[in-house]
C-alpha positions as a Markdown table, in Angstrom:
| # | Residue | x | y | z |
|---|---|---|---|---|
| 1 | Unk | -52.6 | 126.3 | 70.8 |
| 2 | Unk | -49.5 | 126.7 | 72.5 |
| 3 | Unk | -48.2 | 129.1 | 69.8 |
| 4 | Unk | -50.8 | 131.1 | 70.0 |
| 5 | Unk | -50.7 | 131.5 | 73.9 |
| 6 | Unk | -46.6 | 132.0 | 73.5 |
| 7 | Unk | -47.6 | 134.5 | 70.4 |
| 8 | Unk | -49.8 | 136.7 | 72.8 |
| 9 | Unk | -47.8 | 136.5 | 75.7 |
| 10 | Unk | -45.1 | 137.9 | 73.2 |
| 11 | Unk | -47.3 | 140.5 | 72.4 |
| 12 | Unk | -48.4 | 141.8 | 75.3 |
| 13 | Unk | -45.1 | 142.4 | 76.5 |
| 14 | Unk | -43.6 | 143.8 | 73.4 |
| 15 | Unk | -46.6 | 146.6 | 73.3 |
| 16 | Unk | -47.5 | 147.0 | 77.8 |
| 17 | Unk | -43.6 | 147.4 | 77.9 |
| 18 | Unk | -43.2 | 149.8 | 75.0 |
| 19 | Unk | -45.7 | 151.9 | 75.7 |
| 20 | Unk | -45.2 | 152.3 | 79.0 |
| 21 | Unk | -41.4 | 152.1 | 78.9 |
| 22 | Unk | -40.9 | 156.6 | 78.5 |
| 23 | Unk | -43.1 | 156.9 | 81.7 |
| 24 | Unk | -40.1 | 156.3 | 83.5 |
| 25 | Unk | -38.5 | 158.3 | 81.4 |
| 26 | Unk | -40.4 | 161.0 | 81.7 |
| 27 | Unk | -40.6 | 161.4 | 85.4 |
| 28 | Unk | -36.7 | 162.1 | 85.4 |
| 29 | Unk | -36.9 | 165.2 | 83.2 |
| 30 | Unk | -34.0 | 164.2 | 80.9 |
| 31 | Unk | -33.8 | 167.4 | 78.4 |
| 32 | Unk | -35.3 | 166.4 | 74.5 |
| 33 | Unk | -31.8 | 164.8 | 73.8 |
| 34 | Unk | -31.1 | 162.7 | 76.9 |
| 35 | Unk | -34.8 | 161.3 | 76.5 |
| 36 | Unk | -34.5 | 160.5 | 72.7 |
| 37 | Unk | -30.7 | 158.6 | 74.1 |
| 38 | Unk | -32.7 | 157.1 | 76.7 |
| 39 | Unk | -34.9 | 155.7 | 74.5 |
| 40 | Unk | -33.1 | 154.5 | 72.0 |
| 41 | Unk | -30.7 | 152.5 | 73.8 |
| 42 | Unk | -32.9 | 149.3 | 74.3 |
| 43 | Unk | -33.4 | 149.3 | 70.7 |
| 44 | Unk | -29.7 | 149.8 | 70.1 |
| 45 | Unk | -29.4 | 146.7 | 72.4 |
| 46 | Unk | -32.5 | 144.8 | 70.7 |
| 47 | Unk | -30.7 | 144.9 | 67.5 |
| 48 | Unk | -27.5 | 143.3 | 68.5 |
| 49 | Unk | -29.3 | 140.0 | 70.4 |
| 50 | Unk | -31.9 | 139.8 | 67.5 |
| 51 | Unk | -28.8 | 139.3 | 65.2 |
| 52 | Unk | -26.9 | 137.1 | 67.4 |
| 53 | Unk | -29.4 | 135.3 | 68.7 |
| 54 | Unk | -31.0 | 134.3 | 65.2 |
| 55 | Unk | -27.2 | 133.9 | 63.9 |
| 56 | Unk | -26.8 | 131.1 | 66.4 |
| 57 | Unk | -30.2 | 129.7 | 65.9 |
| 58 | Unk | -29.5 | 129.1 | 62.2 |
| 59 | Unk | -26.0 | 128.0 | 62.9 |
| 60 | Unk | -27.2 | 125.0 | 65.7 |
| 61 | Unk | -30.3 | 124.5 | 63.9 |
| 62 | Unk | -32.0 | 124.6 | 67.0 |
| 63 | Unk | -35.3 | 126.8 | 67.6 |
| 64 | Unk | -37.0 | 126.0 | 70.9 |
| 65 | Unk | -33.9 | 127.1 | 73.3 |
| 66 | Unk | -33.6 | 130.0 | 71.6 |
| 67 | Unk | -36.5 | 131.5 | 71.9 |
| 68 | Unk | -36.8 | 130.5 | 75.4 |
| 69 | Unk | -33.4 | 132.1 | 76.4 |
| 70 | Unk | -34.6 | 135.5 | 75.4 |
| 71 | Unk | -38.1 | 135.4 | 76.6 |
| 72 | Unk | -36.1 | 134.1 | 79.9 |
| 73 | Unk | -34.3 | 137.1 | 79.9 |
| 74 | Unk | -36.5 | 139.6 | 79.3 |
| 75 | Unk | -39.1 | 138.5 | 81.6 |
| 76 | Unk | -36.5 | 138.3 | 84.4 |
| 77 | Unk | -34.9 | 141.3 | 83.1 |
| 78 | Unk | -38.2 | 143.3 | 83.8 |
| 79 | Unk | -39.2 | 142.0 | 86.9 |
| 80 | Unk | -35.3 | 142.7 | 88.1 |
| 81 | Unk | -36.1 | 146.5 | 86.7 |
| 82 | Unk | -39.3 | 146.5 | 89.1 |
| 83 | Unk | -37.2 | 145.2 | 92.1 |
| 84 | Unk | -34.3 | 148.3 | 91.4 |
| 85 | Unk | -36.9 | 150.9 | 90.6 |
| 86 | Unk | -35.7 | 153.1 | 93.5 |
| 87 | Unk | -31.9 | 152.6 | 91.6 |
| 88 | Unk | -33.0 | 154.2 | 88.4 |
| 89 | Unk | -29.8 | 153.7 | 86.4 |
| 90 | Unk | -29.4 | 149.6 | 87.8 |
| 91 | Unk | -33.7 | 149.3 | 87.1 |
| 92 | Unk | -33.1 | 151.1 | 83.1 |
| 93 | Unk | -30.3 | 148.5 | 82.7 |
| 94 | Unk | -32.2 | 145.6 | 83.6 |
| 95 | Unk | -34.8 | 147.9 | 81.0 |
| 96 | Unk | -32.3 | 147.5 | 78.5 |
| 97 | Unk | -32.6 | 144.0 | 78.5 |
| 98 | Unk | -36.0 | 143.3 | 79.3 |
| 99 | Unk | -37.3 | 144.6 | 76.0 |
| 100 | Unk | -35.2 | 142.6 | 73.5 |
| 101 | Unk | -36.9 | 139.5 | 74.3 |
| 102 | Unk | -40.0 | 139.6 | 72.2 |
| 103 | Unk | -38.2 | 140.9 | 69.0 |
| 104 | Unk | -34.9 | 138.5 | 69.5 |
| 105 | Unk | -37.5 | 135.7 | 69.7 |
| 106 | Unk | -39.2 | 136.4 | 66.8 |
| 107 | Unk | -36.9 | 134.1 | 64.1 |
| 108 | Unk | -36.7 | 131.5 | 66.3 |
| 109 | Unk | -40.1 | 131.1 | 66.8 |
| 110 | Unk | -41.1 | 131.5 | 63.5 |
| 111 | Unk | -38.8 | 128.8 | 62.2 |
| 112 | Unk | -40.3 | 126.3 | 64.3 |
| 113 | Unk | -43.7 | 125.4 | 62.2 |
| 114 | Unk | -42.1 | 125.8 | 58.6 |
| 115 | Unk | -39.6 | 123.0 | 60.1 |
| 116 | Unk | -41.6 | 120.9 | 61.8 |
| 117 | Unk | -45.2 | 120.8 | 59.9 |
| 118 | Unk | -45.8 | 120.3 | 56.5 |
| 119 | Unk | -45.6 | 122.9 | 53.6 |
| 120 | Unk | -49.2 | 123.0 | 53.0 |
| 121 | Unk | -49.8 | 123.1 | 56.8 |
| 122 | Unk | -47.8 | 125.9 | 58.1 |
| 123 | Unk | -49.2 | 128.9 | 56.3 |
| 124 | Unk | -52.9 | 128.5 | 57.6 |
| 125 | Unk | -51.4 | 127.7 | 61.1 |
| 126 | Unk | -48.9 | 131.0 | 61.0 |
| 127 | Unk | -51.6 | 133.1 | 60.2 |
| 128 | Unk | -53.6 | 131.4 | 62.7 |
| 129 | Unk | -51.2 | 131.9 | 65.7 |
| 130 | Unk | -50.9 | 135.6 | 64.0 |
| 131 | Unk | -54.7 | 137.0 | 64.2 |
| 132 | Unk | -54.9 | 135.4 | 67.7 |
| 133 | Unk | -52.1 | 135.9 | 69.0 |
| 134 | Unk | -51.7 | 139.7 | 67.8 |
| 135 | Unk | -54.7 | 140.6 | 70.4 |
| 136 | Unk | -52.3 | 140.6 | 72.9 |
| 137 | Unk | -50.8 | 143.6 | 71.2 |
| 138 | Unk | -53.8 | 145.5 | 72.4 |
| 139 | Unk | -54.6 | 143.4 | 75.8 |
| 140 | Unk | -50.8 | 143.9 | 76.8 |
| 141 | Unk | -51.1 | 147.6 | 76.8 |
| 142 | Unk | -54.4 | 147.8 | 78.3 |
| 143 | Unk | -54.0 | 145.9 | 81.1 |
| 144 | Unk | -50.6 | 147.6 | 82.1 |
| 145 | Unk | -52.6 | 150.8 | 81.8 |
| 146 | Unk | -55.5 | 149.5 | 84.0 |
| 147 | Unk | -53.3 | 148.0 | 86.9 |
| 148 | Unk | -50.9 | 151.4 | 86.4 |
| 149 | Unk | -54.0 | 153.5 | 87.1 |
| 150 | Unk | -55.3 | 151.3 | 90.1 |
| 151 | Unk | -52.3 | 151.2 | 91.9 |
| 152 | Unk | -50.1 | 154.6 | 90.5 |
| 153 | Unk | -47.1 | 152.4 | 89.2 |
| 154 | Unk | -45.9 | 150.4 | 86.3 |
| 155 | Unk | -44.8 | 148.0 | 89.0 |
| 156 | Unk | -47.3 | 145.5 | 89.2 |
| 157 | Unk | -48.1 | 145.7 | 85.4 |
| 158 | Unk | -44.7 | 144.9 | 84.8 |
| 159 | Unk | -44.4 | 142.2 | 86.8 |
| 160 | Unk | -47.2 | 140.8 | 85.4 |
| 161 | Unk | -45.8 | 140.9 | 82.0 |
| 162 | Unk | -43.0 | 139.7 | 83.4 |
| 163 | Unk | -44.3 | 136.4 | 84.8 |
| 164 | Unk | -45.7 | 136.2 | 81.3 |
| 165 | Unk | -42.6 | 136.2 | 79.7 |
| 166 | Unk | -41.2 | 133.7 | 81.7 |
| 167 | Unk | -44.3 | 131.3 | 81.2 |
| 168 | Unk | -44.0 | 132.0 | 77.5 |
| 169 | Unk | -40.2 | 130.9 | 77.8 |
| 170 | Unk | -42.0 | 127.7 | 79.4 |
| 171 | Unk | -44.0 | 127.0 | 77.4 |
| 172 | Unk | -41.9 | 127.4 | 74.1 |
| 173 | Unk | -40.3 | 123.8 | 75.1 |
| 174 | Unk | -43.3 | 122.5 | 74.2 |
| 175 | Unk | -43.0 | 123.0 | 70.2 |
């Protein structure tokens, strides 16, 4: 159970913050160019903590802290952006690091149940904590759009997912 909670909490902040990461974006009127930059650079930076972060998992064969360091900082990463909003280029750095967290999780966390549960136990339980836990890559986005729309920011919504993340980091030291 506490995979799958940690697996949708994941989720939901992977997909609310992606898709509503450009409306920031947008609202600056970057030209075609600066946007696609813009956009890219999280990704840029997602790429380089995925590969560190798993490197170093592998080489201290340790999971748990790990995934909790990144989910740590991306969830106070985001809330940081939400608090520097009226700063736009301090608020898209804290962006920058606020979205890594799901994806530089994801070896870590993975490499928890086929190390700690038996081979003919940790396939039924990974897809488990998959089908379940994907739904929050539909509830994360919803819900961001609902609070957005209720109160005309991304503010709120991303604290929320922010708060998540940090529970999710929590929670992971309980595998």
């Amino acid at each position: 159970p506490v995979m799958i909670v940690i697996n949708f909490l994941h989720n939901s902040e992977a997909y609310g913050c992606m898709t509503f990461f450009t409306d920031g974006l947008k609202a600056r009127h970057f030209t075609a160019v600066q946007y696609g930059f813009l956009f890219a650079v999280p990704y840029a930076i997602t790429a380089i903590i995925m590969i560190l972060n798993s490197w170093h998992s592998d080489k201290t064969h340790e999971r748990r802290g790990h995934v909790a360091l990144v989910y740590t900082l991306s969830g106070a990463s985001l809330i940081a952006s939400v608090l520097t909003r009226d700063h736009f280029w301090l608020s898209y750095a804290f962006m920058c690091f606020a979205i890594p967290g799901p994806y530089a999780a994801l070896a870590p966390f993975w490499a928890i149940p086929t190390e700690t549960m038996p081979s003919n136990v940790f396939g039924p339980v990974i897809g488990l904590v998959n089908a379940i836990g994907n739904t929050g890559g539909y509830v994360g986005p919803f819900v961001v759009g609902w609070l957005a729309t209720r109160y005309h920011s991304t503010a709120i919504p991303f604290d929320v997912l922010g708060i998540g993340m940090l529970i999710a980091a929590a929670l992971a030291f309980l595998l």
